[in-house]
C-alpha positions in Angstrom: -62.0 96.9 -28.1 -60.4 93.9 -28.3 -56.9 93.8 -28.9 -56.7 90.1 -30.8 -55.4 89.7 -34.3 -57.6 89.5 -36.6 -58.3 87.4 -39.5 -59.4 88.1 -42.8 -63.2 87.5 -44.0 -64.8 88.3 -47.2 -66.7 90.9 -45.8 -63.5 92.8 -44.3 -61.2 92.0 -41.2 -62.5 90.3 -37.7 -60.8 90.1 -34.5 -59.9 86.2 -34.0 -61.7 86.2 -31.0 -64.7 87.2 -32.1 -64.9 84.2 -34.7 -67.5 82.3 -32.1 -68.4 78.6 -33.0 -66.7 78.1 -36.6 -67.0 75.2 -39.2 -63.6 74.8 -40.2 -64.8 73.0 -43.9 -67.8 74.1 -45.8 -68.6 75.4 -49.0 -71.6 77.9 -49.7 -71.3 76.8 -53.6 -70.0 74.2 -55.4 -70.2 74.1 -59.0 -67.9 71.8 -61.3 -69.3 73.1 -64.3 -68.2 76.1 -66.0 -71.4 75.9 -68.2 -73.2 78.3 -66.0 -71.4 81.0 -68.3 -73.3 79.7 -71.2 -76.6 78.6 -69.7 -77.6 81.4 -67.5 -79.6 80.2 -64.8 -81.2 82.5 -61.7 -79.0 82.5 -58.5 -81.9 84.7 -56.6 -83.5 81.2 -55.1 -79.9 80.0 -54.2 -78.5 83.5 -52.7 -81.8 83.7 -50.8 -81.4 80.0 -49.4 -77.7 80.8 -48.3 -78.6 83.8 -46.5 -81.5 81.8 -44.7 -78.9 78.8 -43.8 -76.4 81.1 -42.5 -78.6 83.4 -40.2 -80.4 79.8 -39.1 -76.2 78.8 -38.4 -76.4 82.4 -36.3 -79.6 81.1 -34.2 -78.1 77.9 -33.7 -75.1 79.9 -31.7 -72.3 79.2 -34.7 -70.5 82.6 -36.0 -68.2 81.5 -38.6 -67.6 79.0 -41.7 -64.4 78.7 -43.6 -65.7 78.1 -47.1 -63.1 75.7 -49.3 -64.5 76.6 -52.4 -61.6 76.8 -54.9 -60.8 76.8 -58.4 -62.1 73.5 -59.8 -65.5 74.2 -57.2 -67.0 76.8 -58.8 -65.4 79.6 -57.1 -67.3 83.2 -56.8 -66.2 85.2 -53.5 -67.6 88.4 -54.8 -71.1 86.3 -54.9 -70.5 84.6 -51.2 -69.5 88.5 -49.9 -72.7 89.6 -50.5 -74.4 86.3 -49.0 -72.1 87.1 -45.8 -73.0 90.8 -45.6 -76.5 89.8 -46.1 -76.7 87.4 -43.1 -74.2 89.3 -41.5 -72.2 86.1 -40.6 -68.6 85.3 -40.9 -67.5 83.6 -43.9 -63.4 82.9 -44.7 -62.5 82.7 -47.9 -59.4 80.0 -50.0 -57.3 79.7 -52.6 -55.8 76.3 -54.3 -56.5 74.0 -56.8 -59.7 71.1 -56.3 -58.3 68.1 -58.3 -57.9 64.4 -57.7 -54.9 63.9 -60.6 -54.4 66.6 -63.4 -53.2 70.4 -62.9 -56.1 72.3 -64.7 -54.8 73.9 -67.9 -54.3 77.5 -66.5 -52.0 76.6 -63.9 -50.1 74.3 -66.4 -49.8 76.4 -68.6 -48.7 78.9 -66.3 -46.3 76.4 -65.0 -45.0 75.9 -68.8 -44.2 80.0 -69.6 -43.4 81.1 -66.5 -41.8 78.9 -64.5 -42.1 76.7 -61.6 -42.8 79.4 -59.1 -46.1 80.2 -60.7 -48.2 78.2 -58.5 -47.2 79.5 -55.4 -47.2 82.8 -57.0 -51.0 83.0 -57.8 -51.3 81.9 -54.3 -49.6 84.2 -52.6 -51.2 86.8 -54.7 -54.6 85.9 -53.7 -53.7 85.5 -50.1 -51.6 89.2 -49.8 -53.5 91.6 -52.7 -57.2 89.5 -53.1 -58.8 86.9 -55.0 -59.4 88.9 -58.7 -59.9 92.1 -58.9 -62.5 91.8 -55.7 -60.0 92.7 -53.0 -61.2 89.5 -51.0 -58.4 88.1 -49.4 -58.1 84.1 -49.0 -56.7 83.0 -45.8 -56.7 79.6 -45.9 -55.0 77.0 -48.6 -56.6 74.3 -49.8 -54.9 71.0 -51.2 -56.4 67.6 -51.9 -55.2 63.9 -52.3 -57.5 61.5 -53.2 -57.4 58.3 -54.7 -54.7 58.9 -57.1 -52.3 59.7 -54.8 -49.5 62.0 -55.5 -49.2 62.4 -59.4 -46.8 64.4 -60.7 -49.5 67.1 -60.5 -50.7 66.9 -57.5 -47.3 66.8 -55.6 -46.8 70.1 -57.3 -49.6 71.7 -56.2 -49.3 70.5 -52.8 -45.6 71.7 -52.4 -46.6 75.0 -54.2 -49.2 75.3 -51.7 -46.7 74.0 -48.2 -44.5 77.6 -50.2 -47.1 79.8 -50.3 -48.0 78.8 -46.9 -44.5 79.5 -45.8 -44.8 82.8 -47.6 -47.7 84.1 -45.7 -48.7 82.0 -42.7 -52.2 81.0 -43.7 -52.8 77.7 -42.9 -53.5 74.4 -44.7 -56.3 72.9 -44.7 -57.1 69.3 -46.9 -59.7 67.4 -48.2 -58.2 63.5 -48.3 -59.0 60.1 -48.7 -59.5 58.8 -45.4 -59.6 54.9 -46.2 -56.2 55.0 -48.6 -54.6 57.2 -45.7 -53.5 60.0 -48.2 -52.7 62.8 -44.8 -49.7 60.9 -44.0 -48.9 61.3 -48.0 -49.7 65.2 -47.6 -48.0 65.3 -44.5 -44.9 63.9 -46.0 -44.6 66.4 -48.8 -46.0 69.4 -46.1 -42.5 68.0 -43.8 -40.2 67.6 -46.6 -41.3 71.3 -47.5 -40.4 72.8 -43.7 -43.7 73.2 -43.0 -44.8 73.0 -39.1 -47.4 70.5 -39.2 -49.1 71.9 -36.3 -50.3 74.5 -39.3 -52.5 71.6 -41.1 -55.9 70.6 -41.1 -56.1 67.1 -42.7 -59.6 67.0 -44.1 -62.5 64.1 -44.4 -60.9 62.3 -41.1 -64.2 61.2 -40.2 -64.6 58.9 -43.4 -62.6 56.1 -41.3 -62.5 54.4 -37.8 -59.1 53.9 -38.5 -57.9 54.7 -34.6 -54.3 54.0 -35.9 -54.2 55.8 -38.8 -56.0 59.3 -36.8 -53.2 58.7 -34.2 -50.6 58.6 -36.3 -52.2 62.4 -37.9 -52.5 64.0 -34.5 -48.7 63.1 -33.3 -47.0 64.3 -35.9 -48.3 67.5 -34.9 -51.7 68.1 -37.6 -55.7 68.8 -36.6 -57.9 65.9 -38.0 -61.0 67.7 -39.7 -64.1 65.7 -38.7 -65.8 67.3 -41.4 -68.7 65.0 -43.3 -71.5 65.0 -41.3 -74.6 64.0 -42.9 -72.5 62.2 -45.3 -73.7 58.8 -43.7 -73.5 57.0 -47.3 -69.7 56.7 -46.8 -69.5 56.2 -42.8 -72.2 56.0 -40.3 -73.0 58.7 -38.0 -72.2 56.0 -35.2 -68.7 55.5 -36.4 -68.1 59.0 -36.6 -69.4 59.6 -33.3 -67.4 56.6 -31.6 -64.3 57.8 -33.0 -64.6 61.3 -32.2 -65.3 60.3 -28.3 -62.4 58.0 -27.7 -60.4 60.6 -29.2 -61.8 63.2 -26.8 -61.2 60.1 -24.2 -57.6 59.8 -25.2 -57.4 63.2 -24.7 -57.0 64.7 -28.1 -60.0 67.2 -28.6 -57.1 70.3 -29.2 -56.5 68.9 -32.1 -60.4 67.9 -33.7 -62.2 70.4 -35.8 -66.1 69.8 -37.0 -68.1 70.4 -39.8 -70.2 69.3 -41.9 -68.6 69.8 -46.2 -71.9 70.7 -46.9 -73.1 74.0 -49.4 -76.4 75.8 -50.0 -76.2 74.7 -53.7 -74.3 73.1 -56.5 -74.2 70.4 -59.0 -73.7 67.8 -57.0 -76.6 65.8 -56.8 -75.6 63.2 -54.1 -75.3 65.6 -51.9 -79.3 67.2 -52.4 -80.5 63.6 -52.2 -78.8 63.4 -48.7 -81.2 65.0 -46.0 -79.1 64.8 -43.2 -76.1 66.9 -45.8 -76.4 70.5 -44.1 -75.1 73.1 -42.1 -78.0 72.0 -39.5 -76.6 68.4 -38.6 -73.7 69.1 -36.3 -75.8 72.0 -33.8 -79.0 70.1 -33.8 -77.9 66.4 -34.0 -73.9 65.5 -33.3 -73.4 67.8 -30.2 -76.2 66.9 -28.2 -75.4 63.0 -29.7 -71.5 63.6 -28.6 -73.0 64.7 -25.2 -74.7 62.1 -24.2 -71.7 59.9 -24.7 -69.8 61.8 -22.2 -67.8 64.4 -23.9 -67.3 67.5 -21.8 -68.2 71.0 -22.5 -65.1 72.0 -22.7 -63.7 69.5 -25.0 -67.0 70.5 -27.4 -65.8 74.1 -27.1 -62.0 73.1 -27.9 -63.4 71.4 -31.5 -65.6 74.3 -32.1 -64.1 78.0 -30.6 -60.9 77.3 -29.5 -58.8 74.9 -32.3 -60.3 77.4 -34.6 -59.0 80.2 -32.9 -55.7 78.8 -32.0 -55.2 78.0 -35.8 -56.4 81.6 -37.1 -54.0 83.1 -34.4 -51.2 81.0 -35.0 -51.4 81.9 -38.7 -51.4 86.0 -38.1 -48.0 85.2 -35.3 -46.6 83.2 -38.4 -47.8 86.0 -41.1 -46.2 88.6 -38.5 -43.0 86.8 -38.5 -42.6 86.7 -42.4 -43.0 90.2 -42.3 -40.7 91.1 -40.1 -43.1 91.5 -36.9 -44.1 95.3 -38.2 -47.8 94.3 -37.7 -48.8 95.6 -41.0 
């Protein structure tokens, strides 16, 4: 039995160890809308096609997929639980806020009556009791920057989110605009807040060939999530790949993470237009691409078992820690 920490999924605890090949930044659903409350439509087709992608993930040698699906995406663990059980893969669940500038009106609201702890609060909570009243526990944080910058609103949730994190040990993980350099803007709040940076995935790396810019990311301590494969509309899957390999060649694959941002469904319509947007691309296309420009196996197996393992095991030392090592 193996005697590793574990890590929370939606589908129950799994020893950290046992996560395999993991794509640290995927979504199974993303829906902005909330009209699907008043316009039923049938999930069977999309359920189905989920399960299919994620058993085809489980052929292709992967195990595990954090999903960064949060409010603002469409959120529905209790749906993606039954998905996971289904294909019988692992699936890690978040909590956050998706918005490029304005708190959604719950959460301000919230903010209003109760206080300015009631951010991190409704973190916490889904982190330490579960996401509604599903049980599902999120353990990872999600944040984004975007081309806005920090508004007022979105400096609040990311410094609710760096407390909540402090809270409970779950690490961060970002979705950023690569081009306007918004991770050292994240990582500046994340510092200021006493987080260890080391704790931070800073999202959509990949959507620059910015060498500076990544460089300055990895030495203050943070992973760089090269995580928009088959988004080639943005940046070419040359660019990405060039990067990626003089990274590995500067000897920074310990702190690179892959995947794809991709889901099984949603309502964004770019992405169905995009072929090459899947779970498939990295397995069948980057790796063997990556390979034949000379990065090692084991620098492919840092970015894909071992980051995400160091991360998820870091977390449950830190979660440990805040509770006073009793290992509950």
């Amino acid at each position: 039995m193996s005697t590793a920490p574990t890590v929370q999924t939606v589908t129950g605890p799994v020893p950290v160890d046992r996560l395999g090949r993991t794509l640290m930044h995927e979504h199974v659903f993303t829906f902005h809308s909330d009209l699907q409350g008043d316009y039923p439509w049938d999930e069977k087709p999309y359920v189905d096609g989920a399960v299919d992608k994620l058993r085809r993930l489980t052929d292709a040698g992967y195990g595990s997929l954090v999903d960064l699906t949060v409010p603002g995406l469409g959120r529905n663990v209790a749906r993606v639980a039954g998905i996971a059980a289904r294909a019988e893969f692992n699936v890690l669940a978040a909590t956050g806020v998706y918005t490029f500038r304005d708190m959604p009106s719950h959460f301000s609201r919230g903010l209003a009556t109760e206080g300015p702890a009631f951010v991190e609060d409704f973190f916490v909570r889904e982190i330490t009791e579960g996401i509604g009243d599903t049980g599902i526990r999120a353990t990872v944080l999600k944040c984004v920057t975007d081309a806005h910058g920090l508004t007022p609103d979105v400096e609040t949730l990311l410094r609710s989110a760096a407390r909540a994190h402090l809270r409970t040990g779950v690490p961060i993980s970002t979705h950023t605009n690569a081009s306007l350099e918004t991770g050292l803007l994240q990582q500046r709040v994340f510092r200021e807040e006493g987080v260890d940076l080391g704790e931070v995935v800073i999202g959509h790396s990949d959507n620059t060939t910015d060498l500076a810019y990544l460089q300055r990311l990895i030495d203050a301590g943070s992973y760089v999530g090269m995580d928009r494969f088959g988004m080639y509309q943005v940046w070419s899957l040359e660019g990405r790949l060039r990067v990626i390999t003089e990274l590995c060649r500067r000897g920074h694959a310990d702190r690179i993470v892959l995947s794809h941002d991709a889901n099984c469904g949603g309502d964004l319509n770019a992405q169905h237009a995009l072929e090459t947007w899947r779970y498939g691309e990295i397995p069948t296309v980057v790796i063997p691409a990556l390979r034949e420009r000379g990065v090692s196996e084991e620098d492919l197996n840092a970015m894909l078992i071992d980051n995400p393992r160091r991360i998820f095991e870091r977390a449950a030392a830190h979660a440990a820690a805040v509770r006073g090592g009793d290992g509950r």
